[in-house]
C-alpha positions in Angstrom: 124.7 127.9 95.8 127.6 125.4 95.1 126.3 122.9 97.4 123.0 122.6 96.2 124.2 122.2 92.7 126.5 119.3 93.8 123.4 118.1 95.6 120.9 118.2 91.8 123.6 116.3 90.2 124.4 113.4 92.4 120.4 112.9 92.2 120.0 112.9 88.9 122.7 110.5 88.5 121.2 108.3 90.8 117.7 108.8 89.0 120.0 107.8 85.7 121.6 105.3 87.5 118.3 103.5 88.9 116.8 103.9 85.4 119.6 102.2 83.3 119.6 99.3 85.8 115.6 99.0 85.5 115.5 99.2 81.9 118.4 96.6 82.2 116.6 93.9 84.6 113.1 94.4 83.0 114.2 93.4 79.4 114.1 90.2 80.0 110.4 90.4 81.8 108.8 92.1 79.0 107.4 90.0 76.2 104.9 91.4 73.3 102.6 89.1 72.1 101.0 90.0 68.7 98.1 91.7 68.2 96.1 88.8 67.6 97.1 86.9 70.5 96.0 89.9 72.6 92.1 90.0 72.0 90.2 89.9 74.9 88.6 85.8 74.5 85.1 86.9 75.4 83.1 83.6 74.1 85.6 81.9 76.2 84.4 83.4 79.1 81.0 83.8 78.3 80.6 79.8 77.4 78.6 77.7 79.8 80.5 74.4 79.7 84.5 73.7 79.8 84.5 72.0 76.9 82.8 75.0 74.8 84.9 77.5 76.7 88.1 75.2 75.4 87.2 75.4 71.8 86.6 79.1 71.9 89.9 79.8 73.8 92.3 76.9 72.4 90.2 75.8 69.0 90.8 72.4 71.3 88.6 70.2 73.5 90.5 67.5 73.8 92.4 67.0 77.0 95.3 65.0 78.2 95.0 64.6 82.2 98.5 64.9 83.8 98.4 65.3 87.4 102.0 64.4 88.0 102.9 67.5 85.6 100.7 70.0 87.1 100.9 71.1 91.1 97.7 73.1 92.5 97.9 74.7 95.8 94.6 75.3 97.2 92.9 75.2 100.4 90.7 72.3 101.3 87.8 75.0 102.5 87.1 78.0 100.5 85.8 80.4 102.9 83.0 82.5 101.4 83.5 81.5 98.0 87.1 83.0 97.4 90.3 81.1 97.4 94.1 81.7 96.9 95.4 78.9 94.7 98.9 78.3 93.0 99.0 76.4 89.8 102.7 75.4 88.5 103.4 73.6 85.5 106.5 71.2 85.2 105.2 70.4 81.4 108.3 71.3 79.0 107.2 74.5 76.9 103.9 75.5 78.4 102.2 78.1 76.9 99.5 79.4 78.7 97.6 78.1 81.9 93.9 78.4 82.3 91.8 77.9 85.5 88.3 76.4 85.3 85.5 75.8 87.9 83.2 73.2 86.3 80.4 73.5 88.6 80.1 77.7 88.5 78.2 78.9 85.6 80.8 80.2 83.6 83.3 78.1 84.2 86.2 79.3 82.3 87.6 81.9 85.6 91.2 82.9 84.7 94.0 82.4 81.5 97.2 83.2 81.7 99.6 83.4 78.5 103.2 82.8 79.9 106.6 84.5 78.8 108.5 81.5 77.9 111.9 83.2 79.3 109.7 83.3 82.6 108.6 80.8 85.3 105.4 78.4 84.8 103.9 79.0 87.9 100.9 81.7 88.4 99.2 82.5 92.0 96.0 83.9 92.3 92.6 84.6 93.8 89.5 82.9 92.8 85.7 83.0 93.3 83.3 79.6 93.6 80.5 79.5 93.6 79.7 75.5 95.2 81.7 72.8 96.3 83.6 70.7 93.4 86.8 71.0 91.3 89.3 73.5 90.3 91.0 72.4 87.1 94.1 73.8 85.7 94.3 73.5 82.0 97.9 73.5 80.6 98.6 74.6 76.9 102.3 72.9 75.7 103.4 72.5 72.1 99.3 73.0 71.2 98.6 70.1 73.5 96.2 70.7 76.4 97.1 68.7 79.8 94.9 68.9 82.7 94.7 68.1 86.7 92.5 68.8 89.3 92.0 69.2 92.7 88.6 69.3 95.3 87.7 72.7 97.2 84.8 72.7 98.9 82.3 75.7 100.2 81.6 77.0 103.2 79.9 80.3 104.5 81.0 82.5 107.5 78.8 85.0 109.2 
């Protein structure tokens, strides 16, 4: 009966233990953003051009291209429409990074708000729906900077 008393407390300290260090390492993850930051930008994503997608997400349409700032990792050939891209910022204080396909017809496919105590780089997977541009749009110090870079289409069977 001893033994398996021994054998509850060593794993509950190591359930303690493990839970300490995790709250430890994830405080500096974790960042709130108000409440009004937080809405879910439907006219952004329901608009049919970049430029009115823009105003409804930033209040801005006004765009600053930077391609030596802004690095996109994408494949030269989309396969069936989906694509695994990285988009990393090297813009001092970026905000937020938003992904538009101009020639789908909502263009406006992905924004991301950043932790600023976190890295500016975001990776994921996208849908397109014909050949043309990706373009990373780059919110720093309420200034929007832009690049692009060609995918084009093609269908397997």
């Amino acid at each position: 009966m001893n033994n398996i008393n021994q054998k509850r407390r060593i794993i509950l300290k190591g359930v303690l233990a493990t839970s300490a260090v995790s709250s430890v390492i994830g405080t500096g993850l974790v960042y709130t953003y108000p409440a009004s930051e937080t809405a879910w930008p439907k006219e952004a994503f329901n608009a049919s051009s970049v430029e009115k997608a823009l105003l409804k997400l930033t209040g801005v349409n006004a765009i600053t291209p930077n391609p030596d700032g802004i690095l996109i990792k994408a494949p030269a050939i989309a396969e069936n429409g989906i694509a695994h891209i990285t988009i990393q910022s090297n813009i001092e204080n970026t905000e937020s990074i938003a992904i538009f396909i101009p020639n789908n017809a909502l263009p406006l496919v992905a924004n991301f708000k950043l932790n600023p105590r976190v890295t500016n780089t975001i990776t994921t997977r996208i849908k397109i729906e014909s050949s043309g541009d990706i373009m990373a749009v780059i919110k720093a110090d309420n200034i929007l900077y832009s690049a692009t870079r060609k995918i084009r289409l093609t269908a397997t069977k």
